[in-house]
N, C-alpha and C positions, 0 to 999 in steps of 0.2 A: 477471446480476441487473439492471443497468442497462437492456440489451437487454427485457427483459420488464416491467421499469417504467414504461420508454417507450412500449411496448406498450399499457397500461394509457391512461395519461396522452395520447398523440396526438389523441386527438379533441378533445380538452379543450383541448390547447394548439391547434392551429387551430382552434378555435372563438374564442381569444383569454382565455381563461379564463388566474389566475394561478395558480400552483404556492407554497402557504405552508409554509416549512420552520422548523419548531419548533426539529430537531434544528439544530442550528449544523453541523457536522461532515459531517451527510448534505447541508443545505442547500451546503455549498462545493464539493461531489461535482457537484452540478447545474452550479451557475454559475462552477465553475474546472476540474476535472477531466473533465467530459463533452465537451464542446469540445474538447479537447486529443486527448483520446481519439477523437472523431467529430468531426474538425474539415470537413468533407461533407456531414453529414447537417443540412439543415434543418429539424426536427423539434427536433436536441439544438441548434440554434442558438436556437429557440422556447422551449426547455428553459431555458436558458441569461436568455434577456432575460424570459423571466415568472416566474421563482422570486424569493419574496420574503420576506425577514424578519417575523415578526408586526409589527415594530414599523414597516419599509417600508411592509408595506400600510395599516395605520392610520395613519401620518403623509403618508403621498405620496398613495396611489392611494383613498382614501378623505375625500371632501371634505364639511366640513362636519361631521364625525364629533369629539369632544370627549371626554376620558379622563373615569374617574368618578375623584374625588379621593380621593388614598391619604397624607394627610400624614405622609409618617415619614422617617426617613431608612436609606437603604439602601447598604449597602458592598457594593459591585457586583464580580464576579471577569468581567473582561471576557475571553470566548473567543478562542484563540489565532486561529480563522479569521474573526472580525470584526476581529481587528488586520490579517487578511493579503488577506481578500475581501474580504469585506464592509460592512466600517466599522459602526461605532457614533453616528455623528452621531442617526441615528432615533431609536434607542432613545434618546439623553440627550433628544429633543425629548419627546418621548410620558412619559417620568419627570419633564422640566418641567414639560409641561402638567400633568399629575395631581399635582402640589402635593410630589412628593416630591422629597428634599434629596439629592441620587445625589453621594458620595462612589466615585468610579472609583479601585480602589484603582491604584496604581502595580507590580504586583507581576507582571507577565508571565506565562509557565505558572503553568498549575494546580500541574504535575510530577507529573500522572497519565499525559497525551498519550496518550488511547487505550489499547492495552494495553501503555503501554510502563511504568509503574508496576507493573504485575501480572507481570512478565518479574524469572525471576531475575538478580540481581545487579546490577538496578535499582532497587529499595525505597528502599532509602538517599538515592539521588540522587533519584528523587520526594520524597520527602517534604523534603528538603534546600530543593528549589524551592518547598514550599508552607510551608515554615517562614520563607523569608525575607521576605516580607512577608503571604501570604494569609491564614495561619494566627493569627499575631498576631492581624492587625486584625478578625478575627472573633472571637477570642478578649475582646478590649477590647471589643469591641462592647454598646453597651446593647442590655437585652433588649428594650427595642422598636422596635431596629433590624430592618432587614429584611437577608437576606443574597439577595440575588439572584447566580444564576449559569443562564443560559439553556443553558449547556453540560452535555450528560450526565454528561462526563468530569469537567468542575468540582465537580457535585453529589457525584458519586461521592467524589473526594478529600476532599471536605467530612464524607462519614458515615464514610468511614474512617480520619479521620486523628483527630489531637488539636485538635476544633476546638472543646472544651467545650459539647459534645451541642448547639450549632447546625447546621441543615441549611440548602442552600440552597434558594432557590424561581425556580421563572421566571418572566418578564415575562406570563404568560397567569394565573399563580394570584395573583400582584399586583394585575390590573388584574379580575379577577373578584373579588376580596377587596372592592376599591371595591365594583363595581358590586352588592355583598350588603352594603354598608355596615361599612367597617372600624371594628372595635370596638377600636382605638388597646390592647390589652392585649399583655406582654411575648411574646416569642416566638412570633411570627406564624406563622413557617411550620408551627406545629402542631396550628392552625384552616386554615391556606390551604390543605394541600399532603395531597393524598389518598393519596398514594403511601403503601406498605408502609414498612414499618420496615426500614433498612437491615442487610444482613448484622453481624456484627461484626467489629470491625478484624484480631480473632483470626484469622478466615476468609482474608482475604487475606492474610493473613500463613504460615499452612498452605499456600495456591496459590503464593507465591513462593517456597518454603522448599522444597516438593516435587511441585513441578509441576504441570500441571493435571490431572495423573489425581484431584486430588486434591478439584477443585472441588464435585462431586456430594456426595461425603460432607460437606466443609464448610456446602455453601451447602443443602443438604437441609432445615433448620427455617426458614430464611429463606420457601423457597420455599412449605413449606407455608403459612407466615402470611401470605405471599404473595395464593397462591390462594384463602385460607378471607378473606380481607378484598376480595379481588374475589368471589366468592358473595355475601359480605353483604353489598356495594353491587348489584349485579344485584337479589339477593334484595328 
């Protein structure tokens, strides 16, 4: 997969073109794990020094460029590979700039990690890690707090867990929100965030309980409101 991504991407990276990774997870693949992997090939070392955070490229390689203002305040679940790769200094500059009050919660994992929450006789201790401080503070949170979490894995723990039917958002449906003029009303992310309705907790709980043969039948009505909500954006 890497091999044919790089495929894709080589012209692009010697041409000096940057590589923007939304996903946090796939983004550390680039700039930790591919190097390691192809530490030879100077393509993955181009790989490697032009992948950049939305909030990199807007604060560093973007001059002159200015957030549109989002005053709120946001309880932020910071992804375990910007504590390990990547850092976070950017993104708190770009949540500066843009007027918003970024409470970084203190809480480590999500306690999703990938699919290590969906793995039997893991549940427990997922949610364990997201009950100790994530869940709370989302829970406490005023409703026109924003929950940001740039992380897939974060989002996800967030729709299935007990987080009092708040969802997370990322740094891209934040700073779009400004730029469409935020209309300051409670629970943002359900004007900002175009995404489907997430499966129900019950679903995941069928996949860890009995496997993933189990996923298709659970996640089956998901998918469909899924697909008939991407029709009706096309449409």
């Amino acid at each position: 997969m890497l091999t044919r991504t790089l495929d894709v991407l080589r012209p692009h990276l010697r041409a000096g073109a940057y590589v923007v990774g939304l996903e946090l997870s796939r983004t550390a693949v680039f700039r930790g794990d591919a190097p390691e992997l192809f530490p030879h090939d100077e393509d993955v070392d181009r790989l490697r020094r032009q992948t950049v955070t939305l909030a990199e490229l807007l604060h560093e390689h973007t001059p002159g460029w200015w957030p549109p203002q989002v005053r709120r305040t946001a309880r932020v679940q910071t992804h375990c590979h910007q504590h390990a790769i990547m850092g976070f200094k950017p993104d708190l500059a770009v949540l500066t700039a843009a007027g918003v009050n970024a409470d970084v919660l203190d809480s480590g994992c999500c306690g999703l990690a990938g699919n290590f929450g969906f793995e039997q006789g893991h549940y427990e201790v997922s949610e364990a890690c997201a009950e100790r401080v994530l869940l709370p503070a989302v829970r406490a949170a005023a409703e026109t707090d924003v929950i940001l979490a740039d992380g897939f894995s974060c989002r996800t723990q967030l729709d299935q867990s007990q987080a009092g039917g708040r969802r997370g958002v990322h740094l891209a449906e934040l700073l779009r929100a400004g730029l469409h003029g935020d209309d300051g009303q409670g629970r943002p992310e359900q004007r900002w965030s175009r995404r489907p309705e997430p499966p129900p907790r019950a679903a995941r709980l069928l996949v860890v309980l009995t496997g993933g043969a189990a996923v298709a039948v659970a996640a089956a009505p998901w998918i469909r409101r899924a697909r008939s909500a991407l029709r009706r954006q096309r449409g």
